[in-house]
N, C-alpha and C positions, 0 to 999 in steps of 0.2 A: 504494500500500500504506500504508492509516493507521495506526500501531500507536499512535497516542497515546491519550491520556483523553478519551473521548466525551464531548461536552453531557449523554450517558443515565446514563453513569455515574460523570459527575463527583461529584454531591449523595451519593450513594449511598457512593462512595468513602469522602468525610469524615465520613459518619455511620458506616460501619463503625469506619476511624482513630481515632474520639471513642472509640466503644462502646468500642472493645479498651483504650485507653489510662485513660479513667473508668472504667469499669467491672469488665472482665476483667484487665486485670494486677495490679490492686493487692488483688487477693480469692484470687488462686492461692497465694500460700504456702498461707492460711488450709486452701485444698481439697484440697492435700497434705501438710497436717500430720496430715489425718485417714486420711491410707491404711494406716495402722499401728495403727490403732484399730481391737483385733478384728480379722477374718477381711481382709487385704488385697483378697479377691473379692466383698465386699459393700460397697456405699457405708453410709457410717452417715447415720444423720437430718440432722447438719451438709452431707455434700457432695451429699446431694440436696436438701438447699434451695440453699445455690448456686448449685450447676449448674440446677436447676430456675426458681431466678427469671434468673437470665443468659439462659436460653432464651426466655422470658416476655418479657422486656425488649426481646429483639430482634425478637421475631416480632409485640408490639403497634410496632416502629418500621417495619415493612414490611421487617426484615432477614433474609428466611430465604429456604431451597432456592436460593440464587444459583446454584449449582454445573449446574441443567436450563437450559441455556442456551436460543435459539430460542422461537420465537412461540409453539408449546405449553407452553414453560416462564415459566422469569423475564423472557423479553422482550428478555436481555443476549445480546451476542455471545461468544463465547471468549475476544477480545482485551479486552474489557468485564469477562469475570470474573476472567481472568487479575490485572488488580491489586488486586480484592478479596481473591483467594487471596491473595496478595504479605502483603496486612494482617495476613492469618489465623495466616501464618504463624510472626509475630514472639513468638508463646506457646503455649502446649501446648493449651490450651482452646480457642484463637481458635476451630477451624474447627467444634468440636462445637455450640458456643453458634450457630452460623450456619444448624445441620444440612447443616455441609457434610464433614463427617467422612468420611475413608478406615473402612474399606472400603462403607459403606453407599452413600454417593454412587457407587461404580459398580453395585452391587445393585440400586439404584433405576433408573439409567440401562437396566438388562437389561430391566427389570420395565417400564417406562416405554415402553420403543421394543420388544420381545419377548414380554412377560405376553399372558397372556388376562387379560377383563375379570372374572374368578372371582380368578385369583390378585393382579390390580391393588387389587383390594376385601380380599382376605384380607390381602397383606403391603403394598404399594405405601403405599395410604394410611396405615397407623399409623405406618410410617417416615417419609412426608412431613411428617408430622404431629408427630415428635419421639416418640414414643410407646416404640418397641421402636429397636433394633438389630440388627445384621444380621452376617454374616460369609460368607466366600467359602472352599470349601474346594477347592484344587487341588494345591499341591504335597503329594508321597509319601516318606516317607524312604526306600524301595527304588529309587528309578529319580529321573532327571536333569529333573526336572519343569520346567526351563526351558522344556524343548521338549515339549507341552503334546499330543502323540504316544504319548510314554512315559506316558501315566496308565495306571494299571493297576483302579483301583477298578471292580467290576464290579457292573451293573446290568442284571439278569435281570427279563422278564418275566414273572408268573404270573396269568393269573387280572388281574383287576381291579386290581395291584400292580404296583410295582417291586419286588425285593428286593434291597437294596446290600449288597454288602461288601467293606472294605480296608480302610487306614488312609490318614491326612490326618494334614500336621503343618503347622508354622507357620502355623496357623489363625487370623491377627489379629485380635480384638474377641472372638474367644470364650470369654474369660475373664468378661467383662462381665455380670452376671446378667440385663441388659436382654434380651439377644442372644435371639433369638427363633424366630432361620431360617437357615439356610447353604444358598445358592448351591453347589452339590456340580455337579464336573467328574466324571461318568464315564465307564465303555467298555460302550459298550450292542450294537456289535457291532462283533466282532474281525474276523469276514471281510469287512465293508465297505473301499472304499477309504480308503487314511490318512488324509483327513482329516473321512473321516466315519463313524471309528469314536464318534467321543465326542459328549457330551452332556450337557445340565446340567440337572439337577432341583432341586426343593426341597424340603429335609429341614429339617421343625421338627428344635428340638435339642431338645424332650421325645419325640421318637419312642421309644418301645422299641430299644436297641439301639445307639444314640448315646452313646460312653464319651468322656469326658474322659480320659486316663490320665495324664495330667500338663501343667505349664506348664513350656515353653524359655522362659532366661533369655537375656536380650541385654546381654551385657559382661554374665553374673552378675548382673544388675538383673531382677526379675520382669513389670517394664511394667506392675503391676497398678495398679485393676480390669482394667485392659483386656486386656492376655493374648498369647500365642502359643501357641495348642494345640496338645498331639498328641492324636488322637481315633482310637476305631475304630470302624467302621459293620459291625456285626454282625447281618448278615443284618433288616437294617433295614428297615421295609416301609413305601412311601407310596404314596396313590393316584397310578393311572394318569395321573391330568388334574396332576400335580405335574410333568410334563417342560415342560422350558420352548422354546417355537417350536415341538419335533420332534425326533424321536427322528435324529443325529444332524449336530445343526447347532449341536454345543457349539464347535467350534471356531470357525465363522461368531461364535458371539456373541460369543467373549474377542476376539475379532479387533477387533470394534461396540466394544466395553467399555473397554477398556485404551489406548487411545487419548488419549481426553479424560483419565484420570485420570492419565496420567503430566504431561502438560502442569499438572495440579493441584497434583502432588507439586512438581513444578521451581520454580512459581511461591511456592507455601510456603517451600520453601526458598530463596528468594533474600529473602525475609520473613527464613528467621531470620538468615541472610548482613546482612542487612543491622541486625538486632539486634545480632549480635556486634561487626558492628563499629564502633555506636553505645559497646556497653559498653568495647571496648576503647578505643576516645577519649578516653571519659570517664575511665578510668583513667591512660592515657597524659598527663593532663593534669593529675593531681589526686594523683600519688605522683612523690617526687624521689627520686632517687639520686644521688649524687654532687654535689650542689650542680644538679641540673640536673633539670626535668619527664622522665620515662621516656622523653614524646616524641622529645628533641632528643639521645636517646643513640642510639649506634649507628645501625645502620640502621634504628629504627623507622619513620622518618618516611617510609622508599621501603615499607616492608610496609603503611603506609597506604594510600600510593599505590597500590600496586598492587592493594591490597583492592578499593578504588574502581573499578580500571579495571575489572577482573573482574566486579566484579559486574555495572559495568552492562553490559558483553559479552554476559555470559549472559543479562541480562533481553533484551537485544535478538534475540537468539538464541529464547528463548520464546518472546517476542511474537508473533516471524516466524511460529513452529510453529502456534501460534496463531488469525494470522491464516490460515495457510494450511488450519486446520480448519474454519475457516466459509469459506472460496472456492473451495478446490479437491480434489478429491474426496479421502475420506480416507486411499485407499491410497496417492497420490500425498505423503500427506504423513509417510505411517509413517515416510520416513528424517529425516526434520525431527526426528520424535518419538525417535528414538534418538538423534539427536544432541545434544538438550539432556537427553534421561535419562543420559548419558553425564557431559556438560559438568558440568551444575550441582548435583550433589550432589559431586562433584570441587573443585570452586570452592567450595562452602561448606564443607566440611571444612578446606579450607586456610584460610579467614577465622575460623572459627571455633577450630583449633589454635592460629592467631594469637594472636588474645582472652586464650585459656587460659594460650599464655605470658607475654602481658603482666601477667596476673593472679598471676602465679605460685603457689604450690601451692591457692590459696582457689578456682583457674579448675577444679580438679577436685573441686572440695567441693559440697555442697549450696547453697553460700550463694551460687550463680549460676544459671544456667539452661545454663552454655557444655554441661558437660560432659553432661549430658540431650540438648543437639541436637549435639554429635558424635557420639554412641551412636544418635541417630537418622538422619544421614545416612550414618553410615558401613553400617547398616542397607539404608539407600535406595538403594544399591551394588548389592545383591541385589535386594530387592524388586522386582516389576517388570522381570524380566530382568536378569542382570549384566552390568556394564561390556562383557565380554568380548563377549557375544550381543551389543548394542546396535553395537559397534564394526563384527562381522562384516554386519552391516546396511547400515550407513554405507560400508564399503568394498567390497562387493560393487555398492551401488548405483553407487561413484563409476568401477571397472573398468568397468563396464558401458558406460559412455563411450568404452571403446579395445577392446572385443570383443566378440563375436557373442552370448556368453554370454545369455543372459536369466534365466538360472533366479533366481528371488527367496530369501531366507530365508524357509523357512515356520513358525519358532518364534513361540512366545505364551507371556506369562509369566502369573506369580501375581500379583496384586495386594493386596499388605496394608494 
């Protein structure tokens, strides 16, 4: 089992490392000082040239789409993109300037291994392309949308149509005026067996009938441009050839989907785990109290320590998952995947609360990044299945070892 840095994606590695460190962090204040300029849901001319030439920059250096792993894709293995992700994650920008961006990178993955070659031409390529944006609509504020069973959104056929309707909320990216398309989870038939009442179409967001009705704030912060919708699908009508694979094989996809992308999120996060705790360092070593560096007081110097051991735990821990997604078949590897969706936004919360104490009241001000990735992983808690589902996962599979039982978890989450 190799989990190290490959000969393939050693070069690749350090030119990402450079990119983000030249390039992308020392231009991000600049691209949020513009979000309060005018409508927070509109980039202004400043943050699209930005973002615009960063994207430009990477994709003349050969640095885009990492995230389509395999021979059809970038060429890279899982465990090969997992520490690109890692890079991505150490700022807010990293993964978009990459096009490797949640939620699109799993939309693309659908579109990629499930499109027909109409929809791969109509949505696939401008996404790959950097072009549009994309969003995925699956949890409902009526029902426990964890478990991906309770959808209720309904998708009736007429005639040459779909016509959807319900409501979607925590719609991540569709605040974003790029956003183009949403990936829509419905129930296209209720008397089918459970898991093949649901299904997934694609509903442009200028369809007739597509409301935004407001943006959820996370911790009171709007997350804009980018967004968390609530949306209603009111009696919304898309052609027939918009269902994606067949008319109820929406659960087979989230099943393909959410896989790779949670291993994306983990490795992100141990990206910004290990930001924090570069800043907290640097702070621990650069402010005195008492006659003495912050470090050498109290227990700082074992919350170091510990930061250290943790993270790299959890990296090893992904890796594995990782690797075990390019070797052994992916069902085999779902409990790997709940195990580090579980662990390592766990662990970077606590690195990063760290930070914030050693920074003291500045660590919850704007004039850092801590307090932006605790609101993001404590986020990543939910996202993607909570704790709770991930755990029931892990410990059914490990009973399973002392009893006859076989029955598996059959929940699938949301991915923002």
């Amino acid at each position: 089992m190799d989990l190290g840095i490959s000969p393939r994606v050693a070069p690749l590695l350090e030119e990402v490392r450079s990119y983000i460190t030249e390039q992308v962090m020392p231009i991000e204040p600049a691209f949020f000082d513009e979000v309060r300029k005018g409508s927070p849901w509109e980039y202004t001319d400043r943050q699209t040239e930005i973002l615009e030439d960063l994207k430009r920059g990477a994709r003349e250096r050969g640095l885009w789409n990492f995230f389509l792993t395999g021979p059809e894709g970038s060429g890279l293995t899982t465990v090969d993109y997992a520490y690109l992700a890692e890079e991505m994650g150490k700022c807010h920008l990293g993964a978009e300037v990459f096009n490797c961006s949640a939620p699109d990178t799993g939309n693309m993955e659908v579109l990629h291994r499930f499109g027909s070659e109409a929809q791969k031409q109509q949505w696939l390529e401008p996404l790959l392309n950097g072009d549009i944006r994309s969003c995925f609509g699956m949890t409902e504020p009526p029902v426990a949308s964890s478990d991906a069973t309770n959808i209720s959104t309904r998708a009736v056929l007429e005639g040459d149509e779909w016509v959807i309707n319900g409501e979607k909320h925590w719609i991540s990216g569709a605040g974003d005026p790029r956003c183009k398309i949403m990936i829509c989870m419905v129930k296209t038939n209720p008397d089918a067996p459970k898991h093949q009442q649901q299904s997934q179409i694609l509903v442009p967001m200028d369809t007739p009938g597509v409301e935004i009705l407001r943006h959820l704030t996370v911790f009171n912060m709007d997350d804009a441009p980018h967004g968390h919708m609530h949306i209603r699908l009111n009696n919304v009508r898309v052609p027939k050839d918009n269902m994606i694979l067949g008319e109820g094989r929406g659960f087979e996809i989230s099943q393909g989907r959410l896989g790779p992308g949670r291993i994306h999120h983990c490795m992100r996060s141990i990206g910004a785990a290990e930001r924090a705790l570069q800043l907290l360092c640097e702070r621990s070593l650069t402010r005195e109290a008492f006659g003495k560096h912050l470090a050498r007081l109290g227990g700082n110097i074992d919350i170091i320590a510990d930061a250290r051991m943790n993270i790299e735990q959890a990296r090893l821990l992904t890796l594995k998952t990782a690797w075990m997604m390019d070797n052994v078949d992916r069902k085999e590897a779902r409990v790997w995947i709940s195990m580090i969706k579980t662990v390592v936004p766990n662990m970077t919360l606590k690195v990063v609360d760290e930070a914030i104490q050693m920074h003291g009241g500045i660590g919850v001000s704007q004039d850092t990044p801590l307090a932006a990735m605790w609101s993001g992983q404590r986020t990543l808690r939910l996202a993607d299945g909570p704790d709770a589902v991930h755990r029931m996962v892990v410990g059914r599979h490990e009973l399973k070892r002392y009893t006859a039982d076989s029955q598996g978890p059959s929940a699938t989450f949301r991915d923002g």
